[in-house]
C-alpha positions in Angstrom: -31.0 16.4 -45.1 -29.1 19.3 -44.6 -26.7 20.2 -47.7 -23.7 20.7 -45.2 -24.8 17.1 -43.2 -24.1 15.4 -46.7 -20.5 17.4 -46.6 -19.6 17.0 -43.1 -21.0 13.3 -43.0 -17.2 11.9 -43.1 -15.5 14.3 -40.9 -14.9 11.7 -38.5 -13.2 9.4 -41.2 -11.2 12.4 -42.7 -10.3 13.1 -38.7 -9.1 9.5 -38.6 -6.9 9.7 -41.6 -5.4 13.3 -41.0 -4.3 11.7 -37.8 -1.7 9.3 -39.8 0.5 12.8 -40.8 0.5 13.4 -36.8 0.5 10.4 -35.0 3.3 7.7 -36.1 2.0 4.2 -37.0 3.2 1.1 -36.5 2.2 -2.2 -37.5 0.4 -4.6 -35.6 2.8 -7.1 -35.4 5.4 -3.9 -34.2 3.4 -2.7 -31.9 2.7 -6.7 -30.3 6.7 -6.9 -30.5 7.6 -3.3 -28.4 4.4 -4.3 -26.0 6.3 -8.1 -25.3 9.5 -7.3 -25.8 11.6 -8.1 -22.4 12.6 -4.6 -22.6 9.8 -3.0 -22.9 7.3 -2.0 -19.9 3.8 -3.3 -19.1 5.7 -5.8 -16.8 3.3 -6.6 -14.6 6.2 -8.7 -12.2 7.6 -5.2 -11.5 8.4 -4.3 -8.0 8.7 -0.4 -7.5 11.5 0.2 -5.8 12.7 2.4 -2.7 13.9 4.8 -4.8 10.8 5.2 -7.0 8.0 3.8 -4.7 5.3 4.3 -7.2 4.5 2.9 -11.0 3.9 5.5 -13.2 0.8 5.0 -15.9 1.0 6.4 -19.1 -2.1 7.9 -20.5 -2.0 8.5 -24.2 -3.3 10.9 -26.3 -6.1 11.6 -29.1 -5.7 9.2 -32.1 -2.9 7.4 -30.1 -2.7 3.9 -28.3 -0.6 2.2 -25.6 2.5 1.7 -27.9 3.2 4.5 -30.4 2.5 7.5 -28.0 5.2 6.1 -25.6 8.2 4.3 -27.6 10.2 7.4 -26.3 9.3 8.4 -22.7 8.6 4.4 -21.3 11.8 3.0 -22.0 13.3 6.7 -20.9 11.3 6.0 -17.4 12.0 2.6 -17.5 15.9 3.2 -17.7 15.5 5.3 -15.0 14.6 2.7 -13.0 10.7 3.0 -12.4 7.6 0.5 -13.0 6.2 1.8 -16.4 2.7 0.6 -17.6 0.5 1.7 -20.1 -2.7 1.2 -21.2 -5.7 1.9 -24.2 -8.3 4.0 -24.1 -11.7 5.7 -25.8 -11.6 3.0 -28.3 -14.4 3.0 -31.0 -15.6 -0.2 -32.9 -13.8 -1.0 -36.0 -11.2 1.5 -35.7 -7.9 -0.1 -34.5 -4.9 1.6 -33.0 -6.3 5.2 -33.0 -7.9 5.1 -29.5 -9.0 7.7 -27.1 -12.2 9.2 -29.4 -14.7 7.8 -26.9 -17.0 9.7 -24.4 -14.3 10.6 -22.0 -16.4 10.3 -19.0 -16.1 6.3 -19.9 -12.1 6.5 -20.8 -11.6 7.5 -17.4 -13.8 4.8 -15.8 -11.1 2.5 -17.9 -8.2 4.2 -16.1 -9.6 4.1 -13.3 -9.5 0.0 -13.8 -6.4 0.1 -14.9 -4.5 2.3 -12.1 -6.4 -0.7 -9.6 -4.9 -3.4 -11.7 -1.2 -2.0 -11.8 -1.6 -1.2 -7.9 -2.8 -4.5 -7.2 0.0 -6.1 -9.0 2.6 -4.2 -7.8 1.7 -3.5 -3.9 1.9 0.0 -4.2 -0.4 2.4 -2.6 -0.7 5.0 -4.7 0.5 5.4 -8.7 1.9 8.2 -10.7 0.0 9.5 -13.9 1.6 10.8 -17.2 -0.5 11.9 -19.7 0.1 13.4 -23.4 -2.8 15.6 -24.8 -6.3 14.4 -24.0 -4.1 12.1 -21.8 -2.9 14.5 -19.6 -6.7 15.7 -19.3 -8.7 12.6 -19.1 -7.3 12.1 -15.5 -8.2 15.0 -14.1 -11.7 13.3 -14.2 -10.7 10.6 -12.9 -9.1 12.5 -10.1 -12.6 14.7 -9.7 -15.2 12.1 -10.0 -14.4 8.9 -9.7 -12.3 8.5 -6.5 -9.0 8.7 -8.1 -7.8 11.5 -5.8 -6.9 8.6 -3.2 -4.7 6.2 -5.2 -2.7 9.1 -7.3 0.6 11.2 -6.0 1.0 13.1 -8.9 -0.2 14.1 -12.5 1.9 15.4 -15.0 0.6 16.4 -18.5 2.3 16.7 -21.6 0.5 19.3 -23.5 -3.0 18.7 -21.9 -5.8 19.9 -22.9 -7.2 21.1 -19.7 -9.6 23.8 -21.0 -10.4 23.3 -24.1 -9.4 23.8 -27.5 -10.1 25.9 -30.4 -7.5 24.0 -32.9 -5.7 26.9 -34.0 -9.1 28.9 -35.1 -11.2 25.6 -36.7 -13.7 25.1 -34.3 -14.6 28.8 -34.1 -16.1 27.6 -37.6 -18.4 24.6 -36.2 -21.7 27.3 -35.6 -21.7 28.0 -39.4 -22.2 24.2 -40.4 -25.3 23.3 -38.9 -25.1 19.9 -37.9 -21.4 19.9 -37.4 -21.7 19.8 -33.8 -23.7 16.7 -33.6 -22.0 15.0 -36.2 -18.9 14.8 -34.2 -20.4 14.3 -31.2 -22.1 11.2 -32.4 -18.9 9.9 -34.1 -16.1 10.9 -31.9 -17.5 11.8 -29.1 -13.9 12.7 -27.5 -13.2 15.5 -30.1 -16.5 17.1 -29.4 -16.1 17.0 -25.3 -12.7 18.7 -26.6 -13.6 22.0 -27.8 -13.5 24.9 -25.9 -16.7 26.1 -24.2 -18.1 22.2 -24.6 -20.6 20.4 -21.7 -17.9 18.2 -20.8 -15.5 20.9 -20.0 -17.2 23.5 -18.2 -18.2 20.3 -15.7 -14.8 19.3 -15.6 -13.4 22.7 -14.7 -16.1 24.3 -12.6 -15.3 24.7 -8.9 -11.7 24.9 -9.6 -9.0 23.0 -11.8 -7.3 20.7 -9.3 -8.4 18.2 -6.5 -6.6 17.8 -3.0 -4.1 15.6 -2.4 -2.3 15.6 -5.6 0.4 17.2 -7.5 0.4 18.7 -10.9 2.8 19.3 -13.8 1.6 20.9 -17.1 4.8 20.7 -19.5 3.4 23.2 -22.7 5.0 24.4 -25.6 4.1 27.8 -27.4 4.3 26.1 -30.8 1.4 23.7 -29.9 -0.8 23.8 -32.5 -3.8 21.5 -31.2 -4.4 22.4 -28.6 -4.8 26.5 -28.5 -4.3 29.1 -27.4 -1.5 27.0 -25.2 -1.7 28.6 -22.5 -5.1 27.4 -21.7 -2.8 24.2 -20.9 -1.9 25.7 -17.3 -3.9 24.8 -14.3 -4.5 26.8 -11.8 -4.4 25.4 -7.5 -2.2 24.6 -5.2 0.5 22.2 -5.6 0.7 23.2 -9.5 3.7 23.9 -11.6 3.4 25.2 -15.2 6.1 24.6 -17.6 6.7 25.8 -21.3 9.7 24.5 -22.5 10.8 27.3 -23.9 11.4 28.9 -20.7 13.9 26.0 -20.0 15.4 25.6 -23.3 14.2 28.7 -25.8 15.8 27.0 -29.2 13.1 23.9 -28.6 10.6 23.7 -31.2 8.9 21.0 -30.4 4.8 21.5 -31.7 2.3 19.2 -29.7 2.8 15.7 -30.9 6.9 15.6 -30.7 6.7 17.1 -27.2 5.4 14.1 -25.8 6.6 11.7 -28.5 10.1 12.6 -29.2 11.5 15.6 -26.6 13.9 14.8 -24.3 14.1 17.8 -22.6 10.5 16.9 -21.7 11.0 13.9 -20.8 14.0 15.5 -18.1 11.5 17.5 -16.7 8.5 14.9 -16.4 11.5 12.8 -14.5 11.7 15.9 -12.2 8.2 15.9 -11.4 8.2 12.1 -10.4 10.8 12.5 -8.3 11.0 16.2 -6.9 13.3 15.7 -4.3 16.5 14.7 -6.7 15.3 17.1 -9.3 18.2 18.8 -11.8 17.9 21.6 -13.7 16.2 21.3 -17.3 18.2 22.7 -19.7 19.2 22.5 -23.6 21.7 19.9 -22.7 18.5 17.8 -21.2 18.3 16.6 -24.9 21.3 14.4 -24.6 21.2 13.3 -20.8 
């Protein structure tokens, strides 16, 4: 065995626990009371109304599930009158509520489920998709490959990572371990498909970055620090707007995980790309509205 493979052998795990300082946990029993709660969302008796026609699915992020990524934009959506639902993704035997590190070509088959389900339930023809991180990637597969064109108006990503990341400079380092690579390809097979310049990504983005029929949002920050540089975020197509949020409010310092977790002014201007046509100016003051 290689010396480095006995070194590198628990990246995955170390991956899994570093994610704890970035991702906030809850409970299990937490998490069951915000899924159930009669304010909460995944309310499957929801009936989209005139004003907002279609639900909108939330798609979380690496090391995130249904709950955590979402206690701050679902019940901001949900106030705002729209269907919010939200589901898990990517997970991996034995590791509970840190989801989305499965082959992604499989999460998106599992959206792809769910966007029928929440469609069927609520009568709508098509659904909105709001994704954070890998979330606001994984669908553009969906979108691509498996049909999803057809059944979604819009996609909006918080931070996506649409072309690949090199994690601030770390995976530049991955050639001088040998077997890094395949380590983490064969644990979590999501953070591999993730790096810039990887199999999965060159498919996803070759032959353009955006499908027909659908409209795209990428909200970035320039203090992301996951996925880098950021502006590998933006797509490029028609009927795509790229944000950074500094451009709307330059004193937000929001880094990758409190952009989709915690930022309001984020949140305005995912609510403007749901609804275009009563959009309002994003602004510092967006925080408090």
């Amino acid at each position: 065995m290689l010396p480095w493979k006995r070194v590198l052998r628990p990246l995955a795990a170390l991956l899994l626990t570093a994610a704890v300082a970035v991702v906030p946990a809850t409970t299990a029993q937490a998490a069951e009371t915000a899924a159930t709660s009669s304010t909460g969302w995944n309310d499957y008796s929801c009936k989209p109304s005139a004003a907002h026609p279609r639900p909108v699915v939330l798609v979380h992020g690496t090391f995130a599930n249904s709950v955590d990524n979402w206690l701050g934009l679902a019940p901001y959506l949900k106030d705002r009158g729209y269907c919010v639902f939200s589901l898990d993704y990517g997970q991996l035997p034995g590791v509970p509520f840190f989801h989305a590190l499965g082959p992604i070509d499989k999460s998106a088959e599992q959206l792809s489920a769910y966007v029928d389900k929440v469609l069927a339930a609520t009568g709508a023809a098509e659904a909105d998709l709001v994704g954070h991180s890998q979330g606001g990637m994984m669908p553009r597969y969906y979108l691509k490959f498996l049909g999803g064109a057809g059944k979604v108006n819009a996609l909006v990503g918080i931070a996506p990572n649409n072309h690949g990341t090199t994690l601030s400079g770390f995976t530049n380092l991955l050639p001088y371990f040998p077997g890094a690579q395949d380590l983490l390809t064969a644990a979590t097979p999501a953070l591999a498909q993730q790096v810039v310049g990887s199999e999965f990504m060159t498919k996803l983005n070759a032959g353009g970055d955006t499908v027909p029929g659908v409209r795209y949002t990428v909200i970035a920050t320039k203090y992301d620090e996951v996925v880098t540089p950021h502006r590998t975020q933006f797509l490029t197509g028609p009927d795509v707007k790229n944000v950074l949020i500094q451009d709307l409010c330059a004193v937000d310092i929001s880094e990758h995980a409190l952009l989709g977790l915690t930022d309001r002014i984020a949140f305005h201007e995912v609510a403007n790309a749901l609804d275009p046509a009563h959009a309002s100016p994003t602004t510092c003051l967006s925080a408090i509205s």
